[in-house]
C-alpha positions as CSV (number, residue, x, y, z in Angstrom):
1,X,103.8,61.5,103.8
2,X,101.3,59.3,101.8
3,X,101.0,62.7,99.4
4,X,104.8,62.6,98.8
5,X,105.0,59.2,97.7
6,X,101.9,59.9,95.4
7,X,104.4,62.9,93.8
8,X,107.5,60.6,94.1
9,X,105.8,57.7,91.9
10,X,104.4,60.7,89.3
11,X,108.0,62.0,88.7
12,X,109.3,58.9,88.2
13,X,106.7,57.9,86.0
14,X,106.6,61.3,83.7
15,X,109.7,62.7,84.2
16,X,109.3,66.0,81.8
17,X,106.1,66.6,82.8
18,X,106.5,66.6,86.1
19,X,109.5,68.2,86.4
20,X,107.8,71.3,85.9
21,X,104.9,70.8,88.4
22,X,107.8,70.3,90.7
23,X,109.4,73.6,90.2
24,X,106.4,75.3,90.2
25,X,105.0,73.9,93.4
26,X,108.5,74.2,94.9
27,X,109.6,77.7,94.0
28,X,105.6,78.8,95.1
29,X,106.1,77.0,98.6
30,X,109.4,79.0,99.0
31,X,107.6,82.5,98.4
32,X,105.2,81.9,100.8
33,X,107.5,80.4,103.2
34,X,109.8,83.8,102.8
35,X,106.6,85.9,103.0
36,X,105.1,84.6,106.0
37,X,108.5,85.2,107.7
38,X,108.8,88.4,106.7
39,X,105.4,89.5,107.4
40,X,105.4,88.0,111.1
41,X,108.6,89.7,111.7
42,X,107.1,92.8,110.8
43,X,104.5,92.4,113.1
44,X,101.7,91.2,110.3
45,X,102.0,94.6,108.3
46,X,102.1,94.8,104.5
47,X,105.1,95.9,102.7
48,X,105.3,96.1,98.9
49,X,108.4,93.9,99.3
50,X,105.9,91.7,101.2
51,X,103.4,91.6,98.7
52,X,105.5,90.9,95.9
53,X,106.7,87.8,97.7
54,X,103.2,86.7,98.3
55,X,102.3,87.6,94.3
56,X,104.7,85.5,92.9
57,X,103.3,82.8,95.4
58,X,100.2,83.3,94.4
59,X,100.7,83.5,90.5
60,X,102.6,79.9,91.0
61,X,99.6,78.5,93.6
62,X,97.1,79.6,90.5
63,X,98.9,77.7,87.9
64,X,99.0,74.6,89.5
65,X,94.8,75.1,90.0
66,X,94.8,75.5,86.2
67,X,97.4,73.0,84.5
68,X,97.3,70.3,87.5
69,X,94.1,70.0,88.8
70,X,95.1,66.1,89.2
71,X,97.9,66.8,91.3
72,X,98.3,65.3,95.0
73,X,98.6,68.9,96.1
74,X,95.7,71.0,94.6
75,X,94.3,71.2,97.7
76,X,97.5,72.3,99.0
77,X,97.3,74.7,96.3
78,X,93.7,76.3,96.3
79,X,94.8,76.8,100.5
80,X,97.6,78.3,100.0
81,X,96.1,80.9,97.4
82,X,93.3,81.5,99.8
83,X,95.6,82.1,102.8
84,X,97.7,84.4,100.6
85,X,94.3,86.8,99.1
86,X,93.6,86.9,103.2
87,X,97.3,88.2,103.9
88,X,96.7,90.8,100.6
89,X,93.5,91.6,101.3
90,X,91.6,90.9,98.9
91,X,88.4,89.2,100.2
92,X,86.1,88.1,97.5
93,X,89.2,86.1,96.1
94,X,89.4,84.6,99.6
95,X,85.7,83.8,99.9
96,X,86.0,82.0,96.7
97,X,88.8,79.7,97.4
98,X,86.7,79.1,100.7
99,X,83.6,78.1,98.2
100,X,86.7,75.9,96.4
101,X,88.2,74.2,98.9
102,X,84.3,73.1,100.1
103,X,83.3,71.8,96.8
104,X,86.1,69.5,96.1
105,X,87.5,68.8,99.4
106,X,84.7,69.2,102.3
107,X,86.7,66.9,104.9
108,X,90.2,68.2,104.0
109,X,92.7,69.5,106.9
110,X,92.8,72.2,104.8
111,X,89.1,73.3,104.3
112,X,89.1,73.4,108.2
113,X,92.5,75.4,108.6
114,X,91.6,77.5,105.9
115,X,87.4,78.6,107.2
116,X,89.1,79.3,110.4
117,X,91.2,81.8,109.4
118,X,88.8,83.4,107.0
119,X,86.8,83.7,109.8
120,X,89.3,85.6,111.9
121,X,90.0,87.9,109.1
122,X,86.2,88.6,108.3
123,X,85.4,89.6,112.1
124,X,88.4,91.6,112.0
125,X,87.1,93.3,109.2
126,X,83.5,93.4,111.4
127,X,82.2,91.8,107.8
128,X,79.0,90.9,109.2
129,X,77.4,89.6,105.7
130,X,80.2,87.0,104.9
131,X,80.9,86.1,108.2
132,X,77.3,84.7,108.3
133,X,77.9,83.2,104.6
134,X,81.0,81.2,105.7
135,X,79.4,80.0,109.0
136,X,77.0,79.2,106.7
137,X,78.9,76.5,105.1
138,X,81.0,75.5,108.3
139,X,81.8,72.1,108.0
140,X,81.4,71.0,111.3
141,X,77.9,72.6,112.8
142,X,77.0,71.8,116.2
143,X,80.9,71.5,117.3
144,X,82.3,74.0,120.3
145,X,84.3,75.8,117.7
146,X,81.3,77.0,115.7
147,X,79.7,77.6,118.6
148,X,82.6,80.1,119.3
149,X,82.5,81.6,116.1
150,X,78.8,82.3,116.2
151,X,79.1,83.8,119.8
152,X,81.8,86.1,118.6
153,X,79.6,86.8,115.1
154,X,77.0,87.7,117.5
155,X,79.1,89.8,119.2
156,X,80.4,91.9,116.7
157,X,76.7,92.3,115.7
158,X,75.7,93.7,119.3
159,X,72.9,91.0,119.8
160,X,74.7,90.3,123.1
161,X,72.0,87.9,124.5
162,X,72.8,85.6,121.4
163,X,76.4,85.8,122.0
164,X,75.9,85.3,125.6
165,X,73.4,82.1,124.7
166,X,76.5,80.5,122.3
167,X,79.5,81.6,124.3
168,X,78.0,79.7,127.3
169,X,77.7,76.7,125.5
170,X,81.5,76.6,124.6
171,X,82.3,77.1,128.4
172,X,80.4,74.6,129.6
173,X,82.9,71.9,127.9
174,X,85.3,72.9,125.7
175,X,89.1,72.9,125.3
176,X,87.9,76.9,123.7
177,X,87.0,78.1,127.0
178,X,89.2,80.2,127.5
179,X,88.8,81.8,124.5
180,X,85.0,82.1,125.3
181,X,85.2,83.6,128.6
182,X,86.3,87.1,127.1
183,X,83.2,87.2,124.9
184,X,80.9,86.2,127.8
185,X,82.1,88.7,130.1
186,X,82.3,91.7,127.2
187,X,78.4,90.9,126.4
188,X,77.2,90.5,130.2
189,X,78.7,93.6,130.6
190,X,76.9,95.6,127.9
191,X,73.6,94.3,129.1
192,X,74.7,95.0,133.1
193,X,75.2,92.1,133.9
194,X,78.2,92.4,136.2
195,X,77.8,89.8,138.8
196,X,77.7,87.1,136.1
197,X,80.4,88.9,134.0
198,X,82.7,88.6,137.6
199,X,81.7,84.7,138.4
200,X,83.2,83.9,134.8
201,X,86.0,86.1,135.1
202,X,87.1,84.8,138.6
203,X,87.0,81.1,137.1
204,X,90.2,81.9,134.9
205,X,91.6,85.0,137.5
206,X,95.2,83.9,136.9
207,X,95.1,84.4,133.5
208,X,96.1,88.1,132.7
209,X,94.6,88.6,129.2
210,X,91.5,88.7,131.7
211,X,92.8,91.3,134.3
212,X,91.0,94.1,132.2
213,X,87.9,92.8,132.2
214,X,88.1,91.9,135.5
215,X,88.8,95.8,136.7
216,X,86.3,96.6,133.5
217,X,83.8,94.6,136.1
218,X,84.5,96.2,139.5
219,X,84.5,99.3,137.7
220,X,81.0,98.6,136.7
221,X,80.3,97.7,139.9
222,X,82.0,100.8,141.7
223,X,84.2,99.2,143.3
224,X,87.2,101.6,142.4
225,X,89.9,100.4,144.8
226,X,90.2,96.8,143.7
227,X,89.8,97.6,140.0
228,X,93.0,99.7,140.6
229,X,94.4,97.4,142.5
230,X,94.2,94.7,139.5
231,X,95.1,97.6,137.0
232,X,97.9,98.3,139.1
233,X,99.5,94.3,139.0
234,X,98.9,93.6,135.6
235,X,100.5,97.4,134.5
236,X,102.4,98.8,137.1
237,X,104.1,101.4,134.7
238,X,101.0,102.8,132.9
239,X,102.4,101.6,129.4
240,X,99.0,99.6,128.3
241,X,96.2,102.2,126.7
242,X,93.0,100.5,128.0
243,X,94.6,100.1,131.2
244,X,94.5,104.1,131.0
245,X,91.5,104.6,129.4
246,X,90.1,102.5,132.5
247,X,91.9,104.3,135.0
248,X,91.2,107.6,133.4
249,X,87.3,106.6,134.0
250,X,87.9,106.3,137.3
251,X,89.6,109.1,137.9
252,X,87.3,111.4,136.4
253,X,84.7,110.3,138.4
254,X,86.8,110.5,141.8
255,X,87.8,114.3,140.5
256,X,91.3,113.0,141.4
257,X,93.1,115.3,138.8
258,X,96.6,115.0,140.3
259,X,96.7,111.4,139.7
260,X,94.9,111.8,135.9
261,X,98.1,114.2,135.4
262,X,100.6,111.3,137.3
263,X,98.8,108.7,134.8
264,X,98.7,110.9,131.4
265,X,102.6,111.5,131.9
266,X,103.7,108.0,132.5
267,X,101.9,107.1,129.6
268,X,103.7,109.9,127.9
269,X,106.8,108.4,128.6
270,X,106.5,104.9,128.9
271,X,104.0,104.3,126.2
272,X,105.3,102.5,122.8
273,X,102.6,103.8,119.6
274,X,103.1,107.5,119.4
275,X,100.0,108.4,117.8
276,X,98.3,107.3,121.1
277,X,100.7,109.3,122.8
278,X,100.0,112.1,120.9
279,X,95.9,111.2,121.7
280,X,96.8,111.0,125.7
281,X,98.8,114.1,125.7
282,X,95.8,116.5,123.9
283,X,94.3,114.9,127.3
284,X,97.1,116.7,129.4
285,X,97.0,119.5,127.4
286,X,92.7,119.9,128.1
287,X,93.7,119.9,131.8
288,X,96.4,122.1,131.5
289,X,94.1,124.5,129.8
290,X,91.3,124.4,132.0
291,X,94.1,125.5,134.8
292,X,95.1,127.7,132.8
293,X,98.7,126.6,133.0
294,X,100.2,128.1,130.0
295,X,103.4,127.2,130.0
296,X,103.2,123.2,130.9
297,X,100.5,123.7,128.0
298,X,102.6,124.9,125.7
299,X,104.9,122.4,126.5
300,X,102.9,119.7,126.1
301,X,101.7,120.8,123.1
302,X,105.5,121.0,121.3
303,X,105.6,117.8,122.9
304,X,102.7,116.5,120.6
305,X,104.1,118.0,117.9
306,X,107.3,116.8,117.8
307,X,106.2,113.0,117.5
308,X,104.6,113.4,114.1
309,X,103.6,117.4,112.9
310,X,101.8,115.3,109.9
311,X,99.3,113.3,111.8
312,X,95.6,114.3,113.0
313,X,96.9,115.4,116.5
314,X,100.2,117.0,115.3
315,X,98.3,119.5,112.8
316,X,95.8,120.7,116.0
317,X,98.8,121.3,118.4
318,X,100.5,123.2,115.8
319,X,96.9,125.1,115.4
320,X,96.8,125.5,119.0
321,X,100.2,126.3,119.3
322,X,99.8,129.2,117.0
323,X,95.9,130.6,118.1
324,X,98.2,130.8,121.4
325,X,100.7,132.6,120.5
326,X,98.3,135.0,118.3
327,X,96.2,135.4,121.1
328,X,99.0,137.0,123.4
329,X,99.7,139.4,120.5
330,X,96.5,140.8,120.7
331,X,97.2,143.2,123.7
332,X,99.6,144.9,121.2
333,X,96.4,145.4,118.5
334,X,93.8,148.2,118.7
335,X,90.7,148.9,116.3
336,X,89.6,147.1,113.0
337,X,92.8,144.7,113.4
338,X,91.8,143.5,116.8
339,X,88.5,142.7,115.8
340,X,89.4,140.7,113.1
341,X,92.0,139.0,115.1
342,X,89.8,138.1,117.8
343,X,87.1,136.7,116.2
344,X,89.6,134.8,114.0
345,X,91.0,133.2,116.9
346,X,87.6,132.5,119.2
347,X,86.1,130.8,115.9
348,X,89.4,128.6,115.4
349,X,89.3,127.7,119.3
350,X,85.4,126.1,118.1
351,X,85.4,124.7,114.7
352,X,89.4,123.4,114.4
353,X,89.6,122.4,118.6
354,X,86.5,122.0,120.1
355,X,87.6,124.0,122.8
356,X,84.1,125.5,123.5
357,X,85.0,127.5,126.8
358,X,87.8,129.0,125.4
359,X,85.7,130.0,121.9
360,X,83.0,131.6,124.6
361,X,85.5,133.4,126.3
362,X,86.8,135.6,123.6
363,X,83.2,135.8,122.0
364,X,81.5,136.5,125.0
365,X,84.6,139.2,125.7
366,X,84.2,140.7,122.1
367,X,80.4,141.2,122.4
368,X,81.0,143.4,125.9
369,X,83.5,145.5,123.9
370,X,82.5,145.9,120.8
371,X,78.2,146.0,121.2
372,X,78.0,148.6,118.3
373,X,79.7,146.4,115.9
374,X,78.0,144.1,112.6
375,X,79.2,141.0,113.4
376,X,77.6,141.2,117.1
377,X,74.5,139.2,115.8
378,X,76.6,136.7,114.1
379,X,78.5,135.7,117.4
380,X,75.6,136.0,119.2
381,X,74.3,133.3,117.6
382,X,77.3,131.4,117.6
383,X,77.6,132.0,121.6
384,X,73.9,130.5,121.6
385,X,74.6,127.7,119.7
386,X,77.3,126.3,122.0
387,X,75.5,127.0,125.1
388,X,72.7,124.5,123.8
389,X,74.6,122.1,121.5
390,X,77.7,121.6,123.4
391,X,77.5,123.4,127.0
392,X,73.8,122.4,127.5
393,X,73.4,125.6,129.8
394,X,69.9,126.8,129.3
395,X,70.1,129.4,131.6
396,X,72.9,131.1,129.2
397,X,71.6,130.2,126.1
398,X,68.3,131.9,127.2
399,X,70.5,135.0,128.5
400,X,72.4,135.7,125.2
401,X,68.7,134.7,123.0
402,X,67.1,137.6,125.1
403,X,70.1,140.0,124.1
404,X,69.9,138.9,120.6
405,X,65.9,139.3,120.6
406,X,66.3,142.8,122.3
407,X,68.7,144.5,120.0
408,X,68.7,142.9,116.8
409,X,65.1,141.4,116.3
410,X,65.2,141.9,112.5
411,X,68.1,140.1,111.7
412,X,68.6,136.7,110.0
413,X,70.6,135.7,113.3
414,X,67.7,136.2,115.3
415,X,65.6,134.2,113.0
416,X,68.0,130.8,113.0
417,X,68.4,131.4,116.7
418,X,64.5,131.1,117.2
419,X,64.9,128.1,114.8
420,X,67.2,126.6,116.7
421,X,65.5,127.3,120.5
422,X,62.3,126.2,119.0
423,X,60.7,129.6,119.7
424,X,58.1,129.8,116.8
């Protein structure tokens, strides 16, 4: 209010002059405002329609920090340019107006508003160097919110007893507890400490942001049941991906692979970003394949597909999609064309899937029926090398080195083989 009047009394005194700080401030307010809508409403992604809102902002905000710097507002103005290089990205700009807005205006609403939010954005960005630099400068030390801040800096920088130290001193008494207790508990767990992790959770149970960790703690604990159970009220239709990832732990280690199946297909249904779909159902598709369920494989697989061909996990279903189909075509080829075929297919079931028991399979199968041929050393070596690397099977990978050693001791295979098993 007291600003306004302050612009009021300069209008009226310098009418031309001021009439074009006024349209300039005005018409830069009204970009942002119409940025900020549209880039919430699209849930805080970058468009180029977007950006060109926030340019114009920005190319207004920086004229007013050149031809006004006596203005009631240039503080209004070196914020608003700061918030807008945050939204665009560009971070050095942002630090600056950070550097700015602490120079000339160290107890301004703004310069706290404005080191908050740079902070956000720099942990987001796990920016380690300048995260430290603005804490550096924080205007308030010894206050619960930098205490936050430096338990979630420490964090991000995995010196979990640090984090652990700060984050409890923002519990203790602060309107930020809530917002401390998540850090606490992430950092007790990755030092094992689970009990402690559980006393802080259990202060704030109700609260549902906390339900993960909470299940993330019994989990830790072993207690399988009641982390389902908790998993099970805060998601009851498997739509929320570390509620799966959790479950799918458990699972795993209770060998319950009906239930991994029940959860990877609700999640295929149910769940709302499709690349993660596409992630979850490669994980239905391994279990399907070590069945050896070809058709719910293939199914799966189109499934995949069909959500984006482009993406990571679209190309590999397509490629698995067509080794299988090549692979059932190979009962129909005989000689120098089944050879080729075959050991086409076992190497793209390795190096393009990772699917190392499959890749054995057809290796192992090609050295039994074709011993005589010159590529036998080759995928004896190959056979070796994911029995140790992958498999970690030393009885195997000593089985195929002794056949390699036996028949083909003069080859370079042999050699690298030794290499690898540390023969010399």
């Amino acid at each position: 209010m007291f600003k306004n009047l302050i612009f009021l009394f300069l209008i009226l005194s310098s009418c031309a002059f001021f009439r074009s700080y006024f349209n300039t401030y005005y018409n830069a307010k009204k970009y942002y405002r119409d940025a900020e809508k549209r880039f919430f409403q699209n849930k805080k992604n970058l468009t180029q329609e977007i950006k060109t809102l926030y340019d114009k902002s920005l190319e207004k905000f920086l004229r007013i920090i050149k031809y006004f710097p006596d203005s009631p507002f240039f503080d209004d103005a070196i914020f608003y340019s700061g918030m807008i290089y945050i939204r665009i990205d560009e971070k050095s700009n942002a630090i600056k107006k950070y550097e700015e807005l602490q120079r000339f205006f160290p107890k301004s609403f703004f310069t706290f508003i404005f080191c908050d939010s740079l902070l956000n954005y720099l942990f987001q960005k796990k920016d380690l160097e300048n995260s430290l630099f603005v804490l550096s400068l924080y205007p308030k030390k010894e206050s619960p919110k930098f205490y936050f801040y430096k338990s979630k800096y420490f964090e991000i920088s995995e010196e979990y007893d640090s984090s652990l130290y700060y984050s409890r001193k923002v519990i203790s008494n602060s309107s930020l507890k809530e917002r401390a207790i998540p850090i606490y508990v992430r950092s007790a767990l990755k030092i094992g400490m689970v009990d402690s992790a559980m006393r802080f959770i259990k202060d704030l149970e109700k609260n549902k942001d906390l339900s993960i960790l909470l299940a993330e703690a019994y989990k830790e604990k072993g207690d399988f049941e009641k982390a389902k159970e908790i998993l099970k009220n805060f998601d009851s239709e498997n739509k929320n991906y570390e509620v799966l990832k959790i479950l799918q732990e458990i699972y795993m280690k209770e060998n319950n692979i009906s239930e991994l199946k029940r959860l990877f297909k609700n999640f295929m249904l149910k769940g709302e970003d499709y690349i993660k779909k596409q992630e979850i159902g490669f994980e239905l598709a391994k279990i399907y394949f070590e069945e050896d369920s070809l058709i719910p494989l293939k199914d799966i697989l189109s499934e995949i597909k069909k959500f984006s061909p482009s993406t990571n996990y679209g190309v590999k279903s397509g490629v698995w999609l067509n080794l299988i189909e090549n692979e059932e075509k190979l009962k129909d080829l005989e000689g120098n064309k089944l050879k080729e075929e075959m050991l086409k297919i076992a190497e793209s079931y390795y190096i393009d899937l990772g699917l190392y028991k499959k890749a054995l399979k057809l290796f192992e199968e090609y050295v039994k029926n074709f011993s005589e041929d010159r590529e036998i050393p080759r995928v004896l070596y190959l056979i070796i090398f994911i029995y140790k690397n992958f498999l970690k099977d030393e009885m195997k990978t000593n089985e195929f080195y002794k056949i390699l050693e036996e028949k083909y001791k003069g080859s370079f295979y042999y050699v690298i083989s030794r290499n690898l098993l540390e023969k010399n």
